[in-house]
Structures are given as C-alpha cells and as structure tokens.
C-alpha positions as CSV (number, residue, x, y, z in Angstrom):
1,X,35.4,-26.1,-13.9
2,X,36.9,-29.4,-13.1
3,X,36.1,-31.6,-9.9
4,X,39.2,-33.1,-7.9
5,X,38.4,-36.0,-6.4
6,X,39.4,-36.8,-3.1
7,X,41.6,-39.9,-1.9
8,X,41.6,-41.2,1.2
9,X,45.6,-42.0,1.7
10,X,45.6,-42.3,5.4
11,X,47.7,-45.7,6.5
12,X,46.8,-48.5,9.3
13,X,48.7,-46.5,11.6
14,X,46.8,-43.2,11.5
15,X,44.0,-44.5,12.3
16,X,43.3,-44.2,15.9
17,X,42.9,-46.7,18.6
18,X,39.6,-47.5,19.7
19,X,40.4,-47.5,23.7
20,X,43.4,-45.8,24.8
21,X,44.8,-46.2,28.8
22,X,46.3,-43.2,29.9
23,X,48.6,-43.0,33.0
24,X,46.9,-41.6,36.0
25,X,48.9,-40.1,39.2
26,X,48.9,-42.1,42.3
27,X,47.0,-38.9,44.3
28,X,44.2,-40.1,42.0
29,X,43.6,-43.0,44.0
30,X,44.2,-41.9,47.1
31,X,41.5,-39.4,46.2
32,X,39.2,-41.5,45.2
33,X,39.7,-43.7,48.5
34,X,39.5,-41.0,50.8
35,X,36.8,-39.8,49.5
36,X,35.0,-42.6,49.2
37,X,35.3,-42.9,53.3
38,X,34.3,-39.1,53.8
39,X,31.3,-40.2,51.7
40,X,30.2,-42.8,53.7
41,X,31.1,-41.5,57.1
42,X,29.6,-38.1,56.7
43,X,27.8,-37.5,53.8
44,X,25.3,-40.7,53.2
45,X,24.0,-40.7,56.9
46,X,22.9,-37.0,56.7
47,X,21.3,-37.6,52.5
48,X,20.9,-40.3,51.6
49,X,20.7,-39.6,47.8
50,X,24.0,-37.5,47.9
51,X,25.6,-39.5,49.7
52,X,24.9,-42.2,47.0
53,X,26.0,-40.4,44.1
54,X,29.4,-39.7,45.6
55,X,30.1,-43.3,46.6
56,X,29.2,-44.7,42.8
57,X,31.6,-41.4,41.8
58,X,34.7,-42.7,43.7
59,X,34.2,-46.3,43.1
60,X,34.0,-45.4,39.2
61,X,37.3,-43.4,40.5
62,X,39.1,-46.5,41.9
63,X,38.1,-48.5,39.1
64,X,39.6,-46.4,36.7
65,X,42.7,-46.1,38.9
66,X,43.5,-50.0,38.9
67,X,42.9,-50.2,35.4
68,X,45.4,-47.4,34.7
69,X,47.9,-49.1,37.0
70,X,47.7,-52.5,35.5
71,X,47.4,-51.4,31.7
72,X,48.8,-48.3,30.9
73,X,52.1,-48.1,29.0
74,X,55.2,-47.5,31.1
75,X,56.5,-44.0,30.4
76,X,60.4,-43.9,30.9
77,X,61.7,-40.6,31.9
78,X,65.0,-39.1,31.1
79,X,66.9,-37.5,34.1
C-alpha cells in the first residue's frame, strides 16, 4: 500500500478572519437599555448580587451594540 500525502492548497482568502462584526438589530439596544434601567430600579435594590450581574449583562449588551453600529459592514438590500 502506498501513502498519499496530503497538501494543504487552501489560499489567503479561505482563511478566516480573526474578528468578524456582525450587524445587530436596533431592538438589541433598546433591550439592552431598558433593561439595564429595570435592573437598576427593581432588581439591584431588592439583591444586590442579581442585580449586579444583570447590569455588567446589559452594559456588555450596549457595548456590543455601538460597536456593531460603528463597524459592521453595511448590507444593501434589494427591494
């Protein structure tokens, strides 16, 4: 029996990109603000630990919503 060897024959544009944006909907943020309020209002004054985690959760939302609105590709749509 006779070994094939295998080549590697993928291009530079195969490869994939280490970061990649993706476009997020605008009810994302407005998710990620209102809940940001409800966790603040009503959540952190009755625990103080949930009410923690939930406000890092919708601040890490709202950060990821600006950076998709400032860096993601603009998608043009046929109509």
């Amino acid at each position: 029996m006779s070994k094939v060897k295998a080549t590697n024959r993928s291009s530079a544009k195969d490869k994939p990109r280490p970061w990649h944006i993706g476009p997020l909907k605008g009810s994302f943020m407005a998710l990620s603000i209102i809940g940001f309020l409800v966790s603040v209002y009503l959540i952190y004054p009755s625990s103080i630990n949930w009410g923690t985690a939930f406000i890092l959760v919708f601040i890490a939302m709202f950060i990821a919503s600006v950076i998709s609105m400032t860096h993601a590709p603009v998608i043009n749509e046929k109509r």
